[in-house]
Chimera marker file (.cmm) of the C-alpha trace (Angstrom):
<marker_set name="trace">
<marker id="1" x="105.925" y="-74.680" z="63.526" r="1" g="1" b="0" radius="0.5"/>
<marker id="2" x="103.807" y="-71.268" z="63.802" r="1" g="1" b="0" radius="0.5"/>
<marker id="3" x="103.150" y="-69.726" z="66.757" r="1" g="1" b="0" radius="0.5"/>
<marker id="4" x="99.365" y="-68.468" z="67.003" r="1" g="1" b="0" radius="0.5"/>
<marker id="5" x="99.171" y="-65.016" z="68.537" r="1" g="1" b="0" radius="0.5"/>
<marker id="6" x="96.764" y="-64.387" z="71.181" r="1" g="1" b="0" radius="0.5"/>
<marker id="7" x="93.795" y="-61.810" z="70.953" r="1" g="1" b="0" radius="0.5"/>
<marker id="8" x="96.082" y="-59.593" z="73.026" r="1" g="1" b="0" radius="0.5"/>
<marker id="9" x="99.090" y="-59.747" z="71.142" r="1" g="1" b="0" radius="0.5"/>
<marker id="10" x="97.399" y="-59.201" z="67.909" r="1" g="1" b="0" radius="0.5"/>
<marker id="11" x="95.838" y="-56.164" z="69.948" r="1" g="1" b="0" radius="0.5"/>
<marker id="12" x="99.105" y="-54.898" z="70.283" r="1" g="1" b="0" radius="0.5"/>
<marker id="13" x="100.488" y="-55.340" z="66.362" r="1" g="1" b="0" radius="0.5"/>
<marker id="14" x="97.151" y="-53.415" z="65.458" r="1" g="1" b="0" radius="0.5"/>
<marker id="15" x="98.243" y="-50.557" z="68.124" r="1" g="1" b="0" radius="0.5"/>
<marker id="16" x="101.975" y="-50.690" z="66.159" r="1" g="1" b="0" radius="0.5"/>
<marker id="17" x="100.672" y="-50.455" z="62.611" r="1" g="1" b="0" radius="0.5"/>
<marker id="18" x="98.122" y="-47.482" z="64.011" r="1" g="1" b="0" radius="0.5"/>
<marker id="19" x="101.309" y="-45.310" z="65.204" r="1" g="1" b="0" radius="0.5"/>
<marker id="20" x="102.402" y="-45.918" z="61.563" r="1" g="1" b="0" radius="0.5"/>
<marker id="21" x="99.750" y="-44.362" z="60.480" r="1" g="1" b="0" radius="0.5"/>
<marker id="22" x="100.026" y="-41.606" z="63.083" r="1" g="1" b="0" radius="0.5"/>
<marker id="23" x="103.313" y="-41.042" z="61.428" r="1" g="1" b="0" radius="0.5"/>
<marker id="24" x="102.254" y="-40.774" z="57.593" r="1" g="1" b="0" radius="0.5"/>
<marker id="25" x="99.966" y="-38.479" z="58.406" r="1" g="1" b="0" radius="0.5"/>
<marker id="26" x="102.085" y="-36.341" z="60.430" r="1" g="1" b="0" radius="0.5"/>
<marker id="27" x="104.052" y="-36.232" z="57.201" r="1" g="1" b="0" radius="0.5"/>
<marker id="28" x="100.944" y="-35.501" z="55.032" r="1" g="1" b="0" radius="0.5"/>
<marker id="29" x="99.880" y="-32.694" z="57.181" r="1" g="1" b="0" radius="0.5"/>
<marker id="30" x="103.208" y="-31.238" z="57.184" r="1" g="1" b="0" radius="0.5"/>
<marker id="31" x="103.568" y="-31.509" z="53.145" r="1" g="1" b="0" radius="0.5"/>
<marker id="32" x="99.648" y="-29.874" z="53.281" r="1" g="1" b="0" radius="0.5"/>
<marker id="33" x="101.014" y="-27.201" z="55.583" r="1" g="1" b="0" radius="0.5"/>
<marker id="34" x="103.411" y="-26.264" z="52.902" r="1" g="1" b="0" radius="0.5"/>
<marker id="35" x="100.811" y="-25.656" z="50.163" r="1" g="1" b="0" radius="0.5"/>
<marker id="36" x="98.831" y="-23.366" z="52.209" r="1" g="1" b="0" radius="0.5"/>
<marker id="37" x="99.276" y="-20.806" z="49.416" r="1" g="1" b="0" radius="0.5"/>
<marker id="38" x="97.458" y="-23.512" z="46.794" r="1" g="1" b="0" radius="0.5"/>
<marker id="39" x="94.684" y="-24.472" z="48.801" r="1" g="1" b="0" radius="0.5"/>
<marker id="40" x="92.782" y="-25.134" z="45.994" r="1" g="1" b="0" radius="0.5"/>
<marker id="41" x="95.000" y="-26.834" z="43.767" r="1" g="1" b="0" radius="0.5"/>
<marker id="42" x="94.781" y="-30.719" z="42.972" r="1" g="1" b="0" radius="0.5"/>
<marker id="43" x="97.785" y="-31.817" z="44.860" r="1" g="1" b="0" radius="0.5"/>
<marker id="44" x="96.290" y="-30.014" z="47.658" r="1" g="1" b="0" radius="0.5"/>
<marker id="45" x="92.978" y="-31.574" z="47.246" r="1" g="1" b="0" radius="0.5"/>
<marker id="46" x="94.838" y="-34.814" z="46.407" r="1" g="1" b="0" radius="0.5"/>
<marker id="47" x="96.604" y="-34.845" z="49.819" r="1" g="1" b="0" radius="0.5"/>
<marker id="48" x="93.030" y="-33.910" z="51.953" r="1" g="1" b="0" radius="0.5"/>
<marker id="49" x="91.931" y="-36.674" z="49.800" r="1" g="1" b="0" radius="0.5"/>
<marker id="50" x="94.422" y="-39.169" z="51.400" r="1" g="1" b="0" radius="0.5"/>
<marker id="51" x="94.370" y="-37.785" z="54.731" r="1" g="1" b="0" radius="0.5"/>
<marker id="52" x="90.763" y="-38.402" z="54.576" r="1" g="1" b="0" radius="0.5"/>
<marker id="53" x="91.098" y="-41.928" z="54.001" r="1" g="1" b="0" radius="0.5"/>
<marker id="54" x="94.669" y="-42.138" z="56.371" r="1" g="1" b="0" radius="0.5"/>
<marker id="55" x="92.413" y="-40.552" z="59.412" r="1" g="1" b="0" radius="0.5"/>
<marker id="56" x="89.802" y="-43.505" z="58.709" r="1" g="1" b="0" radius="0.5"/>
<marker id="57" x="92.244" y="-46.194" z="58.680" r="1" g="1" b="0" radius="0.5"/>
<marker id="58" x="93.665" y="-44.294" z="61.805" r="1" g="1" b="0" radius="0.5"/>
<marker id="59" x="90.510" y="-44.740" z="64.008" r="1" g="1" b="0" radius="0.5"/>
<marker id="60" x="89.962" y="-48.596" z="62.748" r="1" g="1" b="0" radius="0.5"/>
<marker id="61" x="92.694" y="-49.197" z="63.167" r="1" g="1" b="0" radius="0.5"/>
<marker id="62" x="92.906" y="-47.886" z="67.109" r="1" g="1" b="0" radius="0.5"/>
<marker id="63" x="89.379" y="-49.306" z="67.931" r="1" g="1" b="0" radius="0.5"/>
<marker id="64" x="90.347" y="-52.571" z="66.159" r="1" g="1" b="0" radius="0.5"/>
<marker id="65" x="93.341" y="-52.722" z="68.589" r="1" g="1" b="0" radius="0.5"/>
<marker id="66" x="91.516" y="-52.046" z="71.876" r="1" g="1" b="0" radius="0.5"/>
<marker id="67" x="88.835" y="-53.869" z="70.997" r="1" g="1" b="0" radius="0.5"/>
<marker id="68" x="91.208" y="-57.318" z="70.460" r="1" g="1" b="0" radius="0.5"/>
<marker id="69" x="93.517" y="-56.213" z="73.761" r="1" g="1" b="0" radius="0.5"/>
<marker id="70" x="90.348" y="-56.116" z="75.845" r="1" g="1" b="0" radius="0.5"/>
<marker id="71" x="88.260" y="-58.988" z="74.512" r="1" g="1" b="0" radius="0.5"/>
<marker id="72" x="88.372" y="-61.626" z="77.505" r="1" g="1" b="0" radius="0.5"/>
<marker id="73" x="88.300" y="-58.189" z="80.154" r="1" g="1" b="0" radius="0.5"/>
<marker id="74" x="84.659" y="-57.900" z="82.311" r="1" g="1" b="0" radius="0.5"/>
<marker id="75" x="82.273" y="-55.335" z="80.098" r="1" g="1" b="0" radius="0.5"/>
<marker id="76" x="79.602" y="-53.544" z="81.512" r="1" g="1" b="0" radius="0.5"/>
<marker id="77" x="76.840" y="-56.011" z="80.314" r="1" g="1" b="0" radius="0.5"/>
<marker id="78" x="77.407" y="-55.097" z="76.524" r="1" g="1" b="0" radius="0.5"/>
<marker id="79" x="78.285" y="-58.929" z="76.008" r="1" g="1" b="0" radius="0.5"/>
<marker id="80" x="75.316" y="-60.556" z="78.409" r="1" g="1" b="0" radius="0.5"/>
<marker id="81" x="72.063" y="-61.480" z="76.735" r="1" g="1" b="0" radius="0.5"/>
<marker id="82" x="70.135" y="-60.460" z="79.154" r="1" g="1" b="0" radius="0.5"/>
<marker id="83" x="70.660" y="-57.416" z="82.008" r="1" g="1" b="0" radius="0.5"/>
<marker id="84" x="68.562" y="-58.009" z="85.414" r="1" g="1" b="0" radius="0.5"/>
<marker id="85" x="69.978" y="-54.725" z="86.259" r="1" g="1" b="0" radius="0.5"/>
<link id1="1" id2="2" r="1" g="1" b="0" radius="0.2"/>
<link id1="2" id2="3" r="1" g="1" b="0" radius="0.2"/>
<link id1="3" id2="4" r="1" g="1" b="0" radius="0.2"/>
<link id1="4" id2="5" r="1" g="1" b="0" radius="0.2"/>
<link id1="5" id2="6" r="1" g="1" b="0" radius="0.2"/>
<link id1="6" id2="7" r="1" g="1" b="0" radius="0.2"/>
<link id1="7" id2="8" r="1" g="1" b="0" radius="0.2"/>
<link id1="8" id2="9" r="1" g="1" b="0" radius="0.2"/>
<link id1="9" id2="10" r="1" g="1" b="0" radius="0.2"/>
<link id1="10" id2="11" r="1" g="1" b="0" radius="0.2"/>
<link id1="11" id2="12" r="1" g="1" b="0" radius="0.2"/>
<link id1="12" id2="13" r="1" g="1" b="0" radius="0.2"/>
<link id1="13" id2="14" r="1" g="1" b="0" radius="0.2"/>
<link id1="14" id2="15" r="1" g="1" b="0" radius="0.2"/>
<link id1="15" id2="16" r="1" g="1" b="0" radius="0.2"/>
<link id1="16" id2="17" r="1" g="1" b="0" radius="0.2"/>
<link id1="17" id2="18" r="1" g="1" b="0" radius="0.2"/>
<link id1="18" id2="19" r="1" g="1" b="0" radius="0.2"/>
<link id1="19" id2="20" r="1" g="1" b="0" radius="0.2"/>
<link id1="20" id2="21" r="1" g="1" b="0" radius="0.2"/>
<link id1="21" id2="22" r="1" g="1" b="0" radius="0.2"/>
<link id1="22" id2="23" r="1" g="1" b="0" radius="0.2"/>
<link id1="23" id2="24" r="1" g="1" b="0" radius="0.2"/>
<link id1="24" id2="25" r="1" g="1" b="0" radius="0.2"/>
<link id1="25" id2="26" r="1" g="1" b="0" radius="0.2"/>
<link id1="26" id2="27" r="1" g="1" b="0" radius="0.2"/>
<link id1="27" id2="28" r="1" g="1" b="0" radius="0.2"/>
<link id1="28" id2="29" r="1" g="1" b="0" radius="0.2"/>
<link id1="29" id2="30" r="1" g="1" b="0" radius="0.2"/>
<link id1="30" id2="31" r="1" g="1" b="0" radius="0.2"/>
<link id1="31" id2="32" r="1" g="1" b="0" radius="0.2"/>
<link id1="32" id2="33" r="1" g="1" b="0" radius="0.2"/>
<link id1="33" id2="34" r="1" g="1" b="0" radius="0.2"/>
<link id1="34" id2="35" r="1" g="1" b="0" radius="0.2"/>
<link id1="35" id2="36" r="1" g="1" b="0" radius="0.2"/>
<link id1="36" id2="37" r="1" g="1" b="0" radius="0.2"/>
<link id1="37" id2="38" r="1" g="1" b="0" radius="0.2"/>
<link id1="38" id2="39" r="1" g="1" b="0" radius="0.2"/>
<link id1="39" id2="40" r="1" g="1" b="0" radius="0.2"/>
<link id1="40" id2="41" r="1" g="1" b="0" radius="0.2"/>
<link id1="41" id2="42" r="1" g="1" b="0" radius="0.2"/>
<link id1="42" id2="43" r="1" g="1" b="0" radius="0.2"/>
<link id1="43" id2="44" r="1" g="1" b="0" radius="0.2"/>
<link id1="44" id2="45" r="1" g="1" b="0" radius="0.2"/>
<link id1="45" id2="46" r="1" g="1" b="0" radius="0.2"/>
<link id1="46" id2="47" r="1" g="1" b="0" radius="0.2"/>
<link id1="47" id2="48" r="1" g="1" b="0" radius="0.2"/>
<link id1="48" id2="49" r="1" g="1" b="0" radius="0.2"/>
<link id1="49" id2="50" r="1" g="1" b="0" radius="0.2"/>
<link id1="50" id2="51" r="1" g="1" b="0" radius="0.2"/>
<link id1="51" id2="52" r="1" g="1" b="0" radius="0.2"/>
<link id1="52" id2="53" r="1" g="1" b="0" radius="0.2"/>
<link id1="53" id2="54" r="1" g="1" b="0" radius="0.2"/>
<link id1="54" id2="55" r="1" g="1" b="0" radius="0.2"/>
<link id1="55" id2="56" r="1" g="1" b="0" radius="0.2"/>
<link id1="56" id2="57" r="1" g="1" b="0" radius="0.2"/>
<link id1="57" id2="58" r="1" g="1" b="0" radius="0.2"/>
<link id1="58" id2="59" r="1" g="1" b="0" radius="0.2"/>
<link id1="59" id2="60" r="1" g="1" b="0" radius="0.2"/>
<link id1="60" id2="61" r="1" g="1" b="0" radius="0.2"/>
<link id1="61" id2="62" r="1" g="1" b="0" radius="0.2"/>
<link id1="62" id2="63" r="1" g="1" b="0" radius="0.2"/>
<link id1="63" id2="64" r="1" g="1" b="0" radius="0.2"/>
<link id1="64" id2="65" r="1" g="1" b="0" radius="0.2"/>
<link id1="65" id2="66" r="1" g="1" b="0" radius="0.2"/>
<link id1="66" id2="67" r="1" g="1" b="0" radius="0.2"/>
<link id1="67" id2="68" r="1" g="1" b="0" radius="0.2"/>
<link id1="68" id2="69" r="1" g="1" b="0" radius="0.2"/>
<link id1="69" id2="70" r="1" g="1" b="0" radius="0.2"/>
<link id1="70" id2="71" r="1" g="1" b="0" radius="0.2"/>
<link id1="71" id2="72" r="1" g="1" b="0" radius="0.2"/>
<link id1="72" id2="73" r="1" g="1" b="0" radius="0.2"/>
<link id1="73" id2="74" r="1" g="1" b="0" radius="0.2"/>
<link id1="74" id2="75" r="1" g="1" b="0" radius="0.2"/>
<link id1="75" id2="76" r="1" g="1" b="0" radius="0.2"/>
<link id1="76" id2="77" r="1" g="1" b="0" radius="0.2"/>
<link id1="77" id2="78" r="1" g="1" b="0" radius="0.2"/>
<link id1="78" id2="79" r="1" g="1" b="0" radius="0.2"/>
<link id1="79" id2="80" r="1" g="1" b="0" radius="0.2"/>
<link id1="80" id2="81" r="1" g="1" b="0" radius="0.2"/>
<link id1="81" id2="82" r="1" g="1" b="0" radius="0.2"/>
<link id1="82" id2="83" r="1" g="1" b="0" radius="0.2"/>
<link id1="83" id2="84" r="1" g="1" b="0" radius="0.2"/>
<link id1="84" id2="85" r="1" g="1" b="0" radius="0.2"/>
</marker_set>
């Protein structure tokens, strides 16, 4: 029988794939570094490209992941209907 994951624990797989991430583009960056001299040619333009859409995935990813791992934690009225405050 499957196990269902809690909120938290998925929380945590998101944070795992995100350091994945972290580490592609590490190794973008680095192959970017190395065509410094052909800034303006398409494989350098290809590999902004993709680091583009790796940061983006990056940042989902992260707030996806803290958002899950925190979900049943107190908030500062951001999940109350009303605020008497």
């Amino acid at each position: 029988m499957k196990k269902t994951k809690s909120l938290h624990e998925l929380g945590l797989e998101y944070e795992r794939e995100a350091e994945k991430l972290k580490e592609i583009i590490v190794k973008k960056r680095g192959e970017l570094r190395k065509l410094k001299n052909a800034i303006c040619s398409n494989e350098a333009f290809a590999l902004k490209r993709e680091l583009k859409n790796l940061y983006s995935q990056y940042r989902d990813t992260v707030e996806t992941a803290e958002y899950l791992k925190s979900y049943y934690e107190p908030h500062e009225g951001c999940r109350e209907l009303f605020s008497y405050k």
